[in-house]
N, C-alpha and C positions, 0 to 999 in steps of 0.2 A: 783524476776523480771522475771524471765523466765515462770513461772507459770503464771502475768500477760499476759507477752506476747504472750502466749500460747490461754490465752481465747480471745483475741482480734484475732489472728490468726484463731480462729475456729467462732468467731461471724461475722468476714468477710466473711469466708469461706459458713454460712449459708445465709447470706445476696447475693451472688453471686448467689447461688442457688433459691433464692425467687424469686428474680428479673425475672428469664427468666423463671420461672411458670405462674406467675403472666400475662405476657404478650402473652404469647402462648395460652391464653385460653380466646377468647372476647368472650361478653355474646351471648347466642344465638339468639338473634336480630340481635346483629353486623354480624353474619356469616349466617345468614338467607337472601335468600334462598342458598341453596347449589346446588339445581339441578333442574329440571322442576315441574312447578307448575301447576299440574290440577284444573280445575273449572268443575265442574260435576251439568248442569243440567238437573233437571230429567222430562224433557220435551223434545220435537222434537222442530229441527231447525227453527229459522223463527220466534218466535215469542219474546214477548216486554221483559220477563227475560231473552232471549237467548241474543239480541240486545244490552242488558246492563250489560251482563257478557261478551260481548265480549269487551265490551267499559273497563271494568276493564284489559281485559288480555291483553289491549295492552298497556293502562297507565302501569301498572305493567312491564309489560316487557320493557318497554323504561326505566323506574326507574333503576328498578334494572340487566337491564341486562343477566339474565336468561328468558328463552321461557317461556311461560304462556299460556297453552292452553284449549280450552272449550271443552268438552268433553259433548256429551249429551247423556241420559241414558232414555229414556222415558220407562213407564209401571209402572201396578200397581196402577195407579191414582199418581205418582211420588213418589210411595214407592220403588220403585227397585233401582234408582238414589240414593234417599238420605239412601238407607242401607249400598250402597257402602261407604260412605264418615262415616257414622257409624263404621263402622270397620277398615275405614285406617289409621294409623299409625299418631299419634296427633304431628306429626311436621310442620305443618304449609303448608306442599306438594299437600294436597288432603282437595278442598274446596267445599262448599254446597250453590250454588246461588238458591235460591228457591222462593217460593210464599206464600200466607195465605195457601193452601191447604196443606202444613206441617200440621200445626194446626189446619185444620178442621178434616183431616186422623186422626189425633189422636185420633180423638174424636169417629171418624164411627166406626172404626174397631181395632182389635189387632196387630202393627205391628210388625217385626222382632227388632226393635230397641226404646229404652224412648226418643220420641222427647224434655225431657227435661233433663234426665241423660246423655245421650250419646251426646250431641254436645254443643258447647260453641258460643255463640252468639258475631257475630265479628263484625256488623251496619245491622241497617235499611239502602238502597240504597231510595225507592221512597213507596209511598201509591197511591193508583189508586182509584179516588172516584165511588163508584156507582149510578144509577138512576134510580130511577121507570118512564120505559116508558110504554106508548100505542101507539098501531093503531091510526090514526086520524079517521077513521070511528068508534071507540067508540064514543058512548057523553057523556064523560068524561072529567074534566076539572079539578078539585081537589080533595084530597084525599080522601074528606066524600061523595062524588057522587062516587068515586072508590071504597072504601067499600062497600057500599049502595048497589051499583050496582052488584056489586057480591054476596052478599048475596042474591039476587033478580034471578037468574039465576038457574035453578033447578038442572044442574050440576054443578054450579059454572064456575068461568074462566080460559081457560088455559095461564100456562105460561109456556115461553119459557127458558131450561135452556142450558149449554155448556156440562152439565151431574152432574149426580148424587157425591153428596158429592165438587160442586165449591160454590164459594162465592156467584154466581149466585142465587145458590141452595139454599143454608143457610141465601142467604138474605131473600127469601121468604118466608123458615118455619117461621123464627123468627116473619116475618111481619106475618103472619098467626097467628102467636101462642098469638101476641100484641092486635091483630085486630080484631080478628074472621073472618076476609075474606076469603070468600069462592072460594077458585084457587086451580088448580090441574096441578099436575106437567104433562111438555111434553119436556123430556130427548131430544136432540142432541148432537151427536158427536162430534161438536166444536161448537167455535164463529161467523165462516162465516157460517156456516148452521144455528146456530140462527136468525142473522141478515137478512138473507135473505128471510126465511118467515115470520120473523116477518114485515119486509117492503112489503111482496107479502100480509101479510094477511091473512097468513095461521095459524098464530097463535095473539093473541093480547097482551099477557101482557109480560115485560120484563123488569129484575133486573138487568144493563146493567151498564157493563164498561163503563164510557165518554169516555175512547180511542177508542173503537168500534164505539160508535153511537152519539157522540155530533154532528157529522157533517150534520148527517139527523137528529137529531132536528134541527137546524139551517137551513138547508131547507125546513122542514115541512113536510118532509114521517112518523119522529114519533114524538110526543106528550110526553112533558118531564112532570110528575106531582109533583116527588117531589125528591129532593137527600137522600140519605144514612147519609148521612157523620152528623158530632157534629154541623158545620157552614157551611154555604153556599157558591157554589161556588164560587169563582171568575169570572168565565166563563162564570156563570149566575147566576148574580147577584138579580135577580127577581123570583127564585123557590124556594121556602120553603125547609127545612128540614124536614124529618120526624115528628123528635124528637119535634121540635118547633110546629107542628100541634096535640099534643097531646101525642105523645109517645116518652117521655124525654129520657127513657131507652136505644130508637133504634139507634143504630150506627152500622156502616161498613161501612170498609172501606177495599178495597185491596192492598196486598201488599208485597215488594220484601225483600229478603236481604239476609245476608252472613252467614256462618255460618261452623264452622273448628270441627273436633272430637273433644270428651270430654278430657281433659289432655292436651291441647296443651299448652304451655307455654306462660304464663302472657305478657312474653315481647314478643312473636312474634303475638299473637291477639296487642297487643297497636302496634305495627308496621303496619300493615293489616289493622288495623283501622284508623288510621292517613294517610294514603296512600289512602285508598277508603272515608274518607272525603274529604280531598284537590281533589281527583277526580270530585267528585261530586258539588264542589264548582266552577269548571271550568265553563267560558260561554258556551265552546260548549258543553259541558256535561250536562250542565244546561239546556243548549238550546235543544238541544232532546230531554231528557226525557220527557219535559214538551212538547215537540209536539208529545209524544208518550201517552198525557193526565194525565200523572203521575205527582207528585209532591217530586222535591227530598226532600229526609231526613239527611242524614248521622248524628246517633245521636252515643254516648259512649258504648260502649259493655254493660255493666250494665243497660243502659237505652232501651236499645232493647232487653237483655235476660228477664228482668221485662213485658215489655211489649208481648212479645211470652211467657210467662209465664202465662197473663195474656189472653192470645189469645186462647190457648190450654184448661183452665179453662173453660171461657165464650160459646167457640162451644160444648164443651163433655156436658153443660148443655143444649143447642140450640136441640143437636143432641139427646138428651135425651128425649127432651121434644116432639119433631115432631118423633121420634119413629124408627130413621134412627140408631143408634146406634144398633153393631152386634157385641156379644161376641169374 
Protein backbone atom coordinates (compact mmCIF):
# COMPACT_ATOMS: atom_id res chain seq x y z
CA UNK A 1 0.00 0.00 0.00
CA UNK A 2 2.54 2.50 0.78
CA UNK A 3 4.60 1.60 -2.35
CA UNK A 4 1.07 2.48 -4.19
CA UNK A 5 0.89 5.30 -2.45
CA UNK A 6 4.19 6.41 -3.10
CA UNK A 7 3.87 6.42 -6.91
CA UNK A 8 0.68 8.37 -7.03
CA UNK A 9 2.60 10.83 -4.67
CA UNK A 10 5.40 11.15 -7.22
CA UNK A 11 2.87 11.09 -10.50
CA UNK A 12 1.23 14.09 -8.86
CA UNK A 13 4.15 15.46 -7.94
CA UNK A 14 5.16 15.40 -11.85
CA UNK A 15 1.88 16.48 -12.95
CA UNK A 16 2.42 19.83 -10.65
CA UNK A 17 5.47 20.39 -12.38
CA UNK A 18 4.03 19.98 -16.28
CA UNK A 19 1.40 22.11 -15.70
CA UNK A 20 3.24 25.31 -15.06
CA UNK A 21 5.94 24.44 -18.05
CA UNK A 22 3.39 24.03 -20.24
CA UNK A 23 1.88 27.36 -19.65
CA UNK A 24 4.85 29.62 -19.15
CA UNK A 25 5.95 28.98 -22.54
CA UNK A 26 3.18 30.34 -25.51
CA UNK A 27 4.01 29.87 -28.96
CA UNK A 28 5.93 32.48 -30.47
CA UNK A 29 3.23 34.16 -32.19
CA UNK A 30 1.43 34.48 -28.92
CA UNK A 31 4.38 36.46 -27.67
CA UNK A 32 5.21 38.08 -30.87
CA UNK A 33 6.09 41.11 -31.14
CA UNK A 34 8.21 41.66 -27.95
CA UNK A 35 9.85 45.03 -28.74
CA UNK A 36 9.86 47.49 -31.89
CA UNK A 37 9.36 46.40 -35.22
CA UNK A 38 11.25 47.87 -38.05
CA UNK A 39 10.06 48.22 -41.68
CA UNK A 40 13.18 48.90 -43.90
CA UNK A 41 12.62 50.46 -47.20
CA UNK A 42 15.33 50.62 -49.44
CA UNK A 43 14.08 53.57 -51.06
CA UNK A 44 13.94 57.43 -50.11
CA UNK A 45 10.94 58.91 -48.39
CA UNK A 46 7.87 59.97 -50.35
CA UNK A 47 7.31 57.72 -52.50
CA UNK A 48 4.08 54.86 -53.27
CA UNK A 49 6.23 51.74 -51.31
CA UNK A 50 7.22 54.22 -48.51
CA UNK A 51 3.28 55.50 -48.38
CA UNK A 52 2.21 51.86 -47.83
CA UNK A 53 4.70 50.73 -45.40
CA UNK A 54 3.76 53.33 -43.54
CA UNK A 55 0.04 52.39 -43.85
CA UNK A 56 1.29 48.84 -42.39
CA UNK A 57 3.29 50.41 -39.32
CA UNK A 58 0.44 52.04 -38.17
CA UNK A 59 -2.17 49.21 -38.67
CA UNK A 60 0.46 47.23 -36.79
CA UNK A 61 1.09 49.30 -34.07
CA UNK A 62 -2.53 49.88 -33.14
CA UNK A 63 -2.94 45.97 -33.29
CA UNK A 64 -0.47 44.93 -31.40
CA UNK A 65 0.48 47.72 -29.39
CA UNK A 66 4.32 47.95 -29.88
CA UNK A 67 5.81 50.90 -32.21
CA UNK A 68 6.38 49.89 -35.64
CA UNK A 69 8.63 51.99 -37.49
CA UNK A 70 9.67 52.76 -41.30
CA UNK A 71 13.10 53.03 -41.52
CA UNK A 72 14.34 53.96 -45.07
CA UNK A 73 17.64 52.79 -46.39
CA UNK A 74 17.97 53.99 -50.10
CA UNK A 75 21.34 53.07 -52.40
CA UNK A 76 22.56 50.53 -54.34
CA UNK A 77 19.65 50.38 -56.75
CA UNK A 78 17.81 49.09 -53.23
CA UNK A 79 20.49 46.77 -52.55
CA UNK A 80 21.91 48.30 -49.33
CA UNK A 81 18.20 48.32 -47.61
CA UNK A 82 17.27 44.86 -48.44
CA UNK A 83 21.14 43.52 -47.23
CA UNK A 84 20.31 44.97 -44.04
CA UNK A 85 16.99 43.01 -43.48
CA UNK A 86 19.40 39.99 -44.99
CA UNK A 87 21.32 39.74 -42.03
CA UNK A 88 18.99 40.73 -39.16
CA UNK A 89 18.10 38.41 -36.71
CA UNK A 90 14.90 36.11 -38.32
CA UNK A 91 12.34 37.01 -35.40
CA UNK A 92 9.93 38.61 -37.02
CA UNK A 93 11.66 42.48 -35.76
CA UNK A 94 13.33 43.60 -38.93
CA UNK A 95 11.12 43.62 -42.06
CA UNK A 96 11.69 44.10 -46.15
CA UNK A 97 8.74 46.34 -47.74
CA UNK A 98 10.16 46.37 -51.34
CA UNK A 99 9.39 46.39 -55.17
CA UNK A 100 9.86 44.16 -58.55
CA UNK A 101 13.47 45.72 -58.37
CA UNK A 102 14.35 43.01 -55.66
CA UNK A 103 13.97 40.66 -58.63
CA UNK A 104 15.18 42.44 -61.40
CA UNK A 105 18.71 43.33 -59.08
CA UNK A 106 19.11 39.77 -59.06
CA UNK A 107 19.18 39.22 -62.24
CA UNK A 108 21.71 42.44 -63.26
CA UNK A 109 24.34 41.96 -60.83
CA UNK A 110 25.95 39.92 -58.00
CA UNK A 111 24.60 40.88 -54.71
CA UNK A 112 25.80 40.70 -51.05
CA UNK A 113 22.69 38.37 -50.18
CA UNK A 114 20.33 35.06 -52.45
CA UNK A 115 17.13 37.12 -53.04
CA UNK A 116 15.72 33.66 -52.77
CA UNK A 117 17.82 31.88 -49.91
CA UNK A 118 18.02 34.56 -47.57
CA UNK A 119 14.36 35.90 -46.98
CA UNK A 120 11.03 34.27 -46.61
CA UNK A 121 8.09 35.78 -48.36
CA UNK A 122 5.43 37.26 -45.85
CA UNK A 123 2.43 38.80 -49.04
CA UNK A 124 2.18 40.48 -52.06
CA UNK A 125 0.72 44.23 -50.73
CA UNK A 126 -0.44 45.60 -54.58
CA UNK A 127 0.89 45.18 -58.51
CA UNK A 128 1.12 48.51 -60.33
CA UNK A 129 0.30 47.96 -64.12
CA UNK A 130 2.46 49.53 -66.83
CA UNK A 131 1.81 51.31 -70.28
CA UNK A 132 3.36 51.86 -73.43
CA UNK A 133 2.95 55.64 -73.92
CA UNK A 134 3.90 58.31 -76.63
CA UNK A 135 4.27 61.97 -77.33
CA UNK A 136 1.02 63.03 -79.07
CA UNK A 137 3.13 64.56 -81.73
CA UNK A 138 4.07 61.04 -82.92
CA UNK A 139 1.64 59.43 -85.44
CA UNK A 140 1.37 56.85 -83.80
CA UNK A 141 -1.73 55.10 -82.93
CA UNK A 142 -1.24 51.23 -82.37
CA UNK A 143 1.35 49.02 -81.70
CA UNK A 144 2.23 47.69 -85.44
CA UNK A 145 2.60 51.68 -86.61
CA UNK A 146 4.83 51.79 -83.18
CA UNK A 147 7.01 49.04 -84.38
CA UNK A 148 7.02 49.93 -87.98
CA UNK A 149 7.82 53.17 -87.03
CA UNK A 150 10.83 52.55 -85.30
CA UNK A 151 12.34 50.43 -87.24
CA UNK A 152 11.99 53.18 -89.93
CA UNK A 153 14.04 55.81 -87.82
CA UNK A 154 17.95 55.47 -88.66
CA UNK A 155 18.58 55.60 -84.86
CA UNK A 156 15.68 54.15 -83.77
CA UNK A 157 13.38 55.87 -80.79
CA UNK A 158 14.32 57.06 -77.67
CA UNK A 159 12.89 56.03 -74.48
CA UNK A 160 12.38 57.30 -71.48
CA UNK A 161 13.38 55.29 -68.33
CA UNK A 162 13.45 56.06 -64.22
CA UNK A 163 17.12 54.28 -64.69
CA UNK A 164 19.00 51.56 -65.52
CA UNK A 165 17.82 48.08 -64.08
CA UNK A 166 13.67 49.54 -63.08
CA UNK A 167 10.60 47.87 -64.55
CA UNK A 168 10.62 50.72 -66.72
CA UNK A 169 13.80 49.48 -68.07
CA UNK A 170 13.12 45.85 -68.44
CA UNK A 171 9.86 46.57 -69.85
CA UNK A 172 11.37 47.79 -72.80
CA UNK A 173 14.30 45.25 -73.40
CA UNK A 174 11.88 42.52 -73.12
CA UNK A 175 9.51 44.47 -75.68
CA UNK A 176 12.65 44.88 -77.87
CA UNK A 177 13.95 41.51 -77.66
CA UNK A 178 9.68 40.27 -78.67
CA UNK A 179 9.47 42.88 -81.22
CA UNK A 180 12.59 43.78 -82.88
CA UNK A 181 11.87 47.51 -82.26
CA UNK A 182 14.17 49.75 -82.67
CA UNK A 183 14.45 52.10 -79.11
CA UNK A 184 17.42 53.19 -77.31
CA UNK A 185 17.64 53.68 -73.95
CA UNK A 186 17.70 57.49 -72.21
CA UNK A 187 18.37 56.72 -68.37
CA UNK A 188 16.83 59.49 -65.72
CA UNK A 189 17.33 59.83 -62.22
CA UNK A 190 13.63 59.31 -61.34
CA UNK A 191 9.93 59.31 -62.25
CA UNK A 192 9.30 63.07 -62.11
CA UNK A 193 12.19 63.72 -64.43
CA UNK A 194 10.90 61.22 -66.82
CA UNK A 195 7.44 62.58 -66.91
CA UNK A 196 8.26 65.78 -67.39
CA UNK A 197 10.19 65.53 -70.71
CA UNK A 198 8.40 63.03 -71.79
CA UNK A 199 5.15 65.61 -71.61
CA UNK A 200 7.80 68.66 -72.87
CA UNK A 201 8.79 66.29 -75.58
CA UNK A 202 11.96 65.96 -74.96
CA UNK A 203 11.98 62.54 -75.22
CA UNK A 204 8.93 60.35 -76.87
CA UNK A 205 8.55 56.76 -75.92
CA UNK A 206 7.66 55.55 -72.30
CA UNK A 207 7.07 52.18 -70.38
CA UNK A 208 5.00 54.10 -67.59
CA UNK A 209 3.65 53.35 -64.36
CA UNK A 210 -0.53 54.41 -64.59
CA UNK A 211 0.17 55.85 -61.13
CA UNK A 212 2.53 58.46 -62.74
CA UNK A 213 0.87 59.05 -65.98
CA UNK A 214 -2.89 57.85 -66.39
CA UNK A 215 -3.86 61.21 -65.66
CA UNK A 216 -2.23 62.88 -68.73
CA UNK A 217 -3.44 60.28 -70.73
CA UNK A 218 -6.91 61.23 -69.63
CA UNK A 219 -6.05 64.64 -70.65
CA UNK A 220 -4.24 64.19 -73.76
CA UNK A 221 -0.42 65.34 -73.12
CA UNK A 222 0.45 61.40 -73.70
CA UNK A 223 -0.93 58.84 -76.01
CA UNK A 224 -1.63 55.44 -74.25
CA UNK A 225 -0.96 52.57 -77.06
CA UNK A 226 -0.96 49.50 -75.27
CA UNK A 227 -0.81 48.03 -71.42
CA UNK A 228 1.78 45.54 -70.00
CA UNK A 229 -0.27 43.75 -67.97
CA UNK A 230 -2.13 39.59 -68.81
CA UNK A 231 -5.77 41.80 -69.10
CA UNK A 232 -6.74 45.00 -69.47
CA UNK A 233 -7.21 47.56 -67.55
CA UNK A 234 -10.01 48.49 -65.72
CA UNK A 235 -9.22 52.15 -66.09
CA UNK A 236 -9.15 51.69 -69.61
CA UNK A 237 -11.15 49.54 -70.75
CA UNK A 238 -10.47 50.30 -74.56
CA UNK A 239 -6.42 49.68 -74.77
CA UNK A 240 -5.24 46.50 -75.73
CA UNK A 241 -2.74 44.43 -74.12
CA UNK A 242 0.30 43.72 -75.45
CA UNK A 243 0.20 40.07 -75.22
CA UNK A 244 -3.40 40.13 -76.91
CA UNK A 245 -1.86 42.19 -80.17
CA UNK A 246 0.44 39.39 -80.81
CA UNK A 247 2.98 38.83 -78.14
CA UNK A 248 1.13 36.28 -75.75
CA UNK A 249 4.39 35.94 -73.83
CA UNK A 250 4.69 39.80 -72.76
CA UNK A 251 3.57 40.58 -69.30
CA UNK A 252 4.58 42.97 -66.40
CA UNK A 253 3.56 44.07 -64.18
CA UNK A 254 4.95 46.16 -60.95
CA UNK A 255 4.97 45.37 -57.86
CA UNK A 256 5.09 45.75 -53.88
CA UNK A 257 5.42 43.34 -50.93
CA UNK A 258 6.92 42.09 -47.68
CA UNK A 259 9.30 40.05 -46.85
CA UNK A 260 11.27 38.86 -43.20
CA UNK A 261 14.91 36.97 -43.15
CA UNK A 262 15.23 33.60 -43.96
CA UNK A 263 14.43 31.31 -40.59
CA UNK A 264 12.00 33.37 -39.30
CA UNK A 265 9.24 31.11 -37.73
CA UNK A 266 6.36 29.49 -39.42
CA UNK A 267 3.85 30.98 -36.98
CA UNK A 268 5.20 34.62 -36.85
CA UNK A 269 5.25 34.90 -40.94
CA UNK A 270 1.20 33.39 -40.59
CA UNK A 271 0.79 36.18 -38.01
CA UNK A 272 2.29 39.12 -40.34
CA UNK A 273 0.36 37.64 -42.96
CA UNK A 274 -2.96 37.59 -41.58
CA UNK A 275 -2.57 41.09 -40.20
CA UNK A 276 -1.16 42.78 -43.55
CA UNK A 277 -4.19 40.83 -45.51
CA UNK A 278 -7.09 42.21 -43.20
CA UNK A 279 -5.09 45.39 -43.86
CA UNK A 280 -5.36 45.46 -47.01
CA UNK A 281 -8.87 44.40 -47.10
CA UNK A 282 -9.71 47.72 -45.27
CA UNK A 283 -11.80 50.45 -47.53
CA UNK A 284 -9.52 53.07 -46.67
CA UNK A 285 -6.63 50.93 -47.44
CA UNK A 286 -8.22 49.77 -50.26
CA UNK A 287 -9.10 53.14 -51.15
CA UNK A 288 -5.50 54.50 -51.47
CA UNK A 289 -3.79 52.23 -52.86
CA UNK A 290 -5.96 52.16 -55.71
CA UNK A 291 -5.69 56.00 -55.97
CA UNK A 292 -1.94 55.40 -55.85
CA UNK A 293 -2.85 53.40 -59.33
CA UNK A 294 -2.05 50.08 -57.71
CA UNK A 295 -4.11 47.17 -57.19
CA UNK A 296 -4.22 45.46 -53.84
CA UNK A 297 -3.22 41.79 -53.51
CA UNK A 298 -2.68 40.30 -50.15
CA UNK A 299 -2.09 36.63 -51.24
CA UNK A 300 -0.52 33.48 -48.72
CA UNK A 301 3.22 33.40 -48.07
CA UNK A 302 3.58 30.47 -50.48
CA UNK A 303 1.79 32.03 -53.22
CA UNK A 304 4.05 35.05 -53.24
CA UNK A 305 7.35 33.37 -52.46
CA UNK A 306 6.32 31.10 -55.91
CA UNK A 307 5.49 33.95 -57.63
CA UNK A 308 9.03 36.14 -56.62
CA UNK A 309 10.56 32.91 -57.33
CA UNK A 310 9.19 33.11 -60.51
CA UNK A 311 10.06 36.77 -60.99
CA UNK A 312 13.68 36.37 -60.25
CA UNK A 313 13.87 33.46 -62.97
CA UNK A 314 11.89 35.31 -65.70
CA UNK A 315 14.20 38.98 -65.48
CA UNK A 316 17.92 37.03 -64.89
CA UNK A 317 16.63 35.52 -68.54
CA UNK A 318 15.24 39.25 -69.78
CA UNK A 319 18.44 40.57 -68.45
CA UNK A 320 20.48 38.01 -70.10
CA UNK A 321 19.05 38.37 -73.16
CA UNK A 322 19.32 42.46 -73.59
CA UNK A 323 22.93 41.99 -72.38
CA UNK A 324 22.54 44.02 -68.95
CA UNK A 325 23.60 41.16 -66.89
CA UNK A 326 27.23 41.83 -64.99
CA UNK A 327 29.21 39.21 -63.24
Amino acid sequence: MRAASARRAWAAACAALIVPVGTAAPSKAQSYPSKQIELVVPFVAGGTTDTVARFISQRLSDQWGQPVIVSNRPGGGSSIGTNIVAKAAPDGHTLLVTTIAFAINASLQKQPYDAIKDFTAISELSTIPLMLVVHPSLPINNLKVFIEYSKAQPAGLDYATSGPGTSTHLAAEMFKAMTGAKLVHVPFKGNAEVINALVGGHVKVHFALTASTLQHVRNGTLRVIAVTTEKRLPDLPDVPTIAELGYPAYEISSWQGVFAPAGTPKEIVGRLNREIVAMLKTPEVHARITREGAIPIGNAPEEFAARFKNEVEKWARVAQSAGLATP
